[in-house]
BALUMVO-674645 format. One line per field, with one value per residue (C-alpha): residue number from 1; residue in three letters; x, y, z. Coordinates in steps of 0.05 Angstrom, whole numbers, padded with zeros to 5 digits. Last residue first. Layout:
BEGIN
k <- NUM; ... .
r <- ALA; ... .
X <- X; ... .
Y <- Y; ... .
Z <- Z; ... .
This chain:
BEGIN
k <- 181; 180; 179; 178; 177; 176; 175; 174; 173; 172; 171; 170; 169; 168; 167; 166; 165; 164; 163; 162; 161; 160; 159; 158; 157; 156; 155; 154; 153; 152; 151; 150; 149; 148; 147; 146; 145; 144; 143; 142; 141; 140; 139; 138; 137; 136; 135; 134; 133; 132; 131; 130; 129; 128; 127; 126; 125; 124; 123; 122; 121; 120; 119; 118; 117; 116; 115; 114; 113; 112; 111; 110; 109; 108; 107; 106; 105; 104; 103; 102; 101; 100; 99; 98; 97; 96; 95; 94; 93; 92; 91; 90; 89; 88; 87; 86; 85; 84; 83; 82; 81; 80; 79; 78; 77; 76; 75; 74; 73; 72; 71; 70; 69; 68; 67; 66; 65; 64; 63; 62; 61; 60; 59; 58; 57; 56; 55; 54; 53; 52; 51; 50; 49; 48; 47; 46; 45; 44; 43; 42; 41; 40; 39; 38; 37; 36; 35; 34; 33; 32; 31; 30; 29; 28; 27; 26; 25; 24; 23; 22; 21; 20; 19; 18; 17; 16; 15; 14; 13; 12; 11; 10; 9; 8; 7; 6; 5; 4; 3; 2; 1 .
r <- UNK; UNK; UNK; UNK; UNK; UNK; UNK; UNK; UNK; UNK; UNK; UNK; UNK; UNK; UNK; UNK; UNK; UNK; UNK; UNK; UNK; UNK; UNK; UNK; UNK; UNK; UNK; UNK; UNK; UNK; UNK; UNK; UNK; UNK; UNK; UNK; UNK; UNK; UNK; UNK; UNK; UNK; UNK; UNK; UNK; UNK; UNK; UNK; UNK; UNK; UNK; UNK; UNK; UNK; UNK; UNK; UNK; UNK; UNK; UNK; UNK; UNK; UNK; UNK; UNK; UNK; UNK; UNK; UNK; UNK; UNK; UNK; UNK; UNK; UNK; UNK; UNK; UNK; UNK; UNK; UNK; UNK; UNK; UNK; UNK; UNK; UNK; UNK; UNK; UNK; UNK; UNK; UNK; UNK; UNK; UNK; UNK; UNK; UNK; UNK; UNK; UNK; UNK; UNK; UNK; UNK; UNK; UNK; UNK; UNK; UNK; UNK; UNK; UNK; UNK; UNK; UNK; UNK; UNK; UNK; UNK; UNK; UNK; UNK; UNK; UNK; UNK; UNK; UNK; UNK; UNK; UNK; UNK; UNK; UNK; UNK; UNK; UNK; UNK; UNK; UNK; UNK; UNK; UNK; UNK; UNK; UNK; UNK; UNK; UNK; UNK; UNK; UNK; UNK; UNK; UNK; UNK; UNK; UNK; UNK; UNK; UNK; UNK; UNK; UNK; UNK; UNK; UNK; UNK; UNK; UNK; UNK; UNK; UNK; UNK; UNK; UNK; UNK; UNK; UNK; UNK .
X <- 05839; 05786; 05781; 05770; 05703; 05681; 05684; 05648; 05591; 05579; 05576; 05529; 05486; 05484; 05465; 05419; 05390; 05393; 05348; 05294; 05302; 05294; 05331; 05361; 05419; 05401; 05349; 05302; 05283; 05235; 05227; 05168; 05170; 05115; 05165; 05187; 05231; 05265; 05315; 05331; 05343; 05392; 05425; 05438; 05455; 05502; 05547; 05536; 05567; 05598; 05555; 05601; 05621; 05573; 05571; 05491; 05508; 05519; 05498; 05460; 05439; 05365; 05396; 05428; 05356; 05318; 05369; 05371; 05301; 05272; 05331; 05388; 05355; 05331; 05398; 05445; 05403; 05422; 05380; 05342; 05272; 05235; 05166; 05153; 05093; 05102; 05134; 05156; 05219; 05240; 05318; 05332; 05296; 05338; 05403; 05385; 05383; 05449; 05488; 05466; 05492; 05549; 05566; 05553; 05592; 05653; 05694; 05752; 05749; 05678; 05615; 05547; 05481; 05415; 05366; 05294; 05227; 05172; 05109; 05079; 05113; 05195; 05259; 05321; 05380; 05452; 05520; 05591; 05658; 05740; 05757; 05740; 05716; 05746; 05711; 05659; 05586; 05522; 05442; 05376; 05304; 05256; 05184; 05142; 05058; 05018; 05010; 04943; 04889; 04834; 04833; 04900; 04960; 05010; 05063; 05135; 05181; 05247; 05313; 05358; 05361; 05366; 05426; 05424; 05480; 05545; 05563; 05628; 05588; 05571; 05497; 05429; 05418; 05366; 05290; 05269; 05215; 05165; 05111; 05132; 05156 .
Y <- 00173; 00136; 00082; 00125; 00163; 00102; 00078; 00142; 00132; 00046; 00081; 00126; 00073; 00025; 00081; 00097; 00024; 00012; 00074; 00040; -00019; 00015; -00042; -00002; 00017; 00097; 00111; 00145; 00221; 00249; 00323; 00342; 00386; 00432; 00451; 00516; 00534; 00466; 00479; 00535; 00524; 00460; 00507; 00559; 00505; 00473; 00540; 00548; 00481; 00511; 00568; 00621; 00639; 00680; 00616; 00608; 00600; 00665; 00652; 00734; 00723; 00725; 00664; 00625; 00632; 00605; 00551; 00515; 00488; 00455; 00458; 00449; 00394; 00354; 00352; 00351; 00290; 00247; 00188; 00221; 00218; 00271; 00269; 00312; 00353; 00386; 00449; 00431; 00405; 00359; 00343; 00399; 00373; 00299; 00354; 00384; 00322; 00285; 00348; 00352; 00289; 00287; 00351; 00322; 00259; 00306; 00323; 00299; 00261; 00279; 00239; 00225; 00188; 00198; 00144; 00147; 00106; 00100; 00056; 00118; 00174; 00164; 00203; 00154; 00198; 00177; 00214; 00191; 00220; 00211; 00237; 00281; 00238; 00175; 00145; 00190; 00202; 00211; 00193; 00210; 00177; 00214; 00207; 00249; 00268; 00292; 00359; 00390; 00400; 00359; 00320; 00306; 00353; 00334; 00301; 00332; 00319; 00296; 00320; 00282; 00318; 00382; 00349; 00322; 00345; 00331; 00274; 00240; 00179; 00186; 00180; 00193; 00116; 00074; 00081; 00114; 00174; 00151; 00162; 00226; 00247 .
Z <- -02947; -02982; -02953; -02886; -02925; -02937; -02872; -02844; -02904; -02885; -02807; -02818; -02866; -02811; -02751; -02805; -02801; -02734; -02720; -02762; -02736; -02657; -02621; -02566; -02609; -02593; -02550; -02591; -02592; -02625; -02658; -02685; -02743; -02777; -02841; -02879; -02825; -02805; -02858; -02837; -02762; -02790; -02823; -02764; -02719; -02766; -02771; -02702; -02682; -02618; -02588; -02580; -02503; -02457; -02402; -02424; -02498; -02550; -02616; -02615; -02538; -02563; -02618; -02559; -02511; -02571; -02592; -02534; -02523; -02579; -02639; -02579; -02534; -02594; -02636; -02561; -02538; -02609; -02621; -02667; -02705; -02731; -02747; -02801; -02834; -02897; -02927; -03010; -03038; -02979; -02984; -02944; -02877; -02883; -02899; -02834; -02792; -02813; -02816; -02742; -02716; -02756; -02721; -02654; -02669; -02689; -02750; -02799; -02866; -02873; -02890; -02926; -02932; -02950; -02940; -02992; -02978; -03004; -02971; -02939; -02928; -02911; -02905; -02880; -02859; -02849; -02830; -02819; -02790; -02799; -02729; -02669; -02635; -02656; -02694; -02724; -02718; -02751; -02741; -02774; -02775; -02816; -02819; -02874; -02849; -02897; -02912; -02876; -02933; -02894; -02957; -02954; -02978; -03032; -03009; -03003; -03071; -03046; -03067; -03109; -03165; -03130; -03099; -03024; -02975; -02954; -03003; -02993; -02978; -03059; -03082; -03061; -03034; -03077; -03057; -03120; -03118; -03163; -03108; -03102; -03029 .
């Protein structure tokens, strides 16, 4: 991320993914010429599930910061979930190191374990049936591409701050998106 890079939210909750203008600028490699290191803490859901839904992301290197923020009128925790994590991974201009941070199981299971058995069974999961979420899945897989990502999990409202926070700004973009229905 540029150091100039603002800290205020991209925009409306509405907001599915990051515009160009809003995306952020990876840093520019150290001295050892490895990208430096970008932490993102994601999180979504919806009340109920399925129901009006709500997505956050907070992308920081150093002392900047950036939170992303969206929603839908009608979807699923688990697609909030991984809306929340690909458009953190799209918002970065150039490849970099990340160290991803959800409190969704279903995020880190399916990008580090899952999806290589469900894309050599062409989207197929272990029962034969279509892998729900593909759409996602396949996004959030390209996303990831041009990056070196870790994926962490945190237990969710456990007192993490900065997985308070996006669990915050998830829920501020789930309520908007109920006002304005």
């Amino acid at each position: 991320m540029d150091s100039d890079t603002p800290s205020a939210p991209t925009g409306p909750a509405g907001q599915s993914a990051p515009a160009d203008s809003d995306a952020i600028s990876a840093p520019a490699a150290g001295n050892s010429g490895t990208p430096q290191l970008v932490e993102i803490w994601t999180d979504g859901g919806c009340r109920p599930n399925p129901g009006p839904g709500g997505w956050a992301a907070l992308l920081r290197f150093g002392a900047v910061e950036r939170e992303l923020s969206g929603g839908e009128p009608m979807t699923t925790n688990n697609r909030m979930e991984l809306t929340a994590a690909a458009a953190a991974l799209e918002a970065l201009r150039r490849p970099c190191r990340v160290a991803l941070h959800t409190d969704s199981e279903y995020v880190r299971n399916g990008i580090t374990r899952w999806q290589v058995g469900w894309v050599r069974r062409n989207w197929r999961n272990a029962a034969g049936d279509p892998v729900a979420n593909m759409d996602l899945w396949r996004r959030l897989l390209e996303a990831a591409k041009p990056h070196d990502v870790t994926w962490r999990w945190v237990r969710g409202h456990s007192g993490d701050a900065d997985n308070e926070r996006v669990d915050r700004l998830a829920t501020a973009a789930r309520r908007a998106v109920e006002d304005d229905a």
